[in-house]
Phi, psi and omega in degrees: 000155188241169211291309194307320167301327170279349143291317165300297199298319213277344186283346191275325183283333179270342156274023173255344193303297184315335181277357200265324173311305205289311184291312152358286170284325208274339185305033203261125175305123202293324174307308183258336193078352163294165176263170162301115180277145204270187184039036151265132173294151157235025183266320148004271179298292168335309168299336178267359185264331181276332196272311210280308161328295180330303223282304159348280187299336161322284164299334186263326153321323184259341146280354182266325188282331202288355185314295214270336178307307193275356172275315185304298171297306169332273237252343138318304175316276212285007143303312171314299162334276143357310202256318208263017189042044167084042153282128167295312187307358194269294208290328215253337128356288211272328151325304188287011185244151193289163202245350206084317237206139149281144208263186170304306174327303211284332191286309211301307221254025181267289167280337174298335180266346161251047181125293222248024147326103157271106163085262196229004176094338204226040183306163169258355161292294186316314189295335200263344189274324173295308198293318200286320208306180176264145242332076158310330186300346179288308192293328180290307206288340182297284178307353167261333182289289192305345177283302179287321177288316179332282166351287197263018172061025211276121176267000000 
């Protein structure tokens, strides 16, 4: 390359610096009247936005295959329930004994060991993602019978 050329690119790279420096400046928020700031990331938030999807769609895979599972103990409880003349302890039993059928928990706890573990396992994105899923409420009513013997002190 010869000097003039190497004279063009350096004049073209600084007048692009300047221009991108100028539009910069030129960036003011209409509200405030302030500039913008300039070298802020949004890849933070997009990776927690991204994780919250994640966790969701997780969650909703796991309430949909857990289904046939959590119908199955559900109606074990309230058999239980029923036979035992309205022991919670009965009821929250007769959930917890196996269904044959994988349950929301057994997916949950399937993909978190292939992997596919969000954060700490225990997002508020995953739970709204299991209940929301079609018919999840079954899995919510699980998590609420244990929530109540929790509550009320029931071994």
């Amino acid at each position: 390359m010869n000097t003039l050329e190497e004279a063009f690119l350096q004049s073209a790279a600084a007048s692009l610096v300047v221009e991108d420096t100028a539009q910069a400046k030129a960036a003011v928020n209409p509200r405030t009247g302030k500039p913008f700031p300039t070298g802020v990331s949004l890849e933070p938030a997009m990776g927690a936005v991204a994780e919250t999807v994640g966790a969701a769609a997780k969650g909703a895979a796991q309430g949909f295959v857990g289904l046939p599972g959590d119908i199955i103990a559900l109606a074990r409880g309230v058999y239980e329930l029923g036979r035992s003349g309205g022991d919670i302890d009965a009821f929250v039993a007769g959930l917890e004994s196996k269904t044959g059928l994988p349950t929301t928990e057994d997916v949950k706890k399937f993909l978190d060991e292939a992997g596919l573990k969000m954060g700490t396992g225990e997002s508020p994105a995953e739970t709204v993602g299991e209940v929301a899923a079609p018919g999840g409420y079954v899995a919510g009513a699980k998590k609420a019978a244990r929530a109540v013997k929790k509550m009320t002190g029931a071994k």
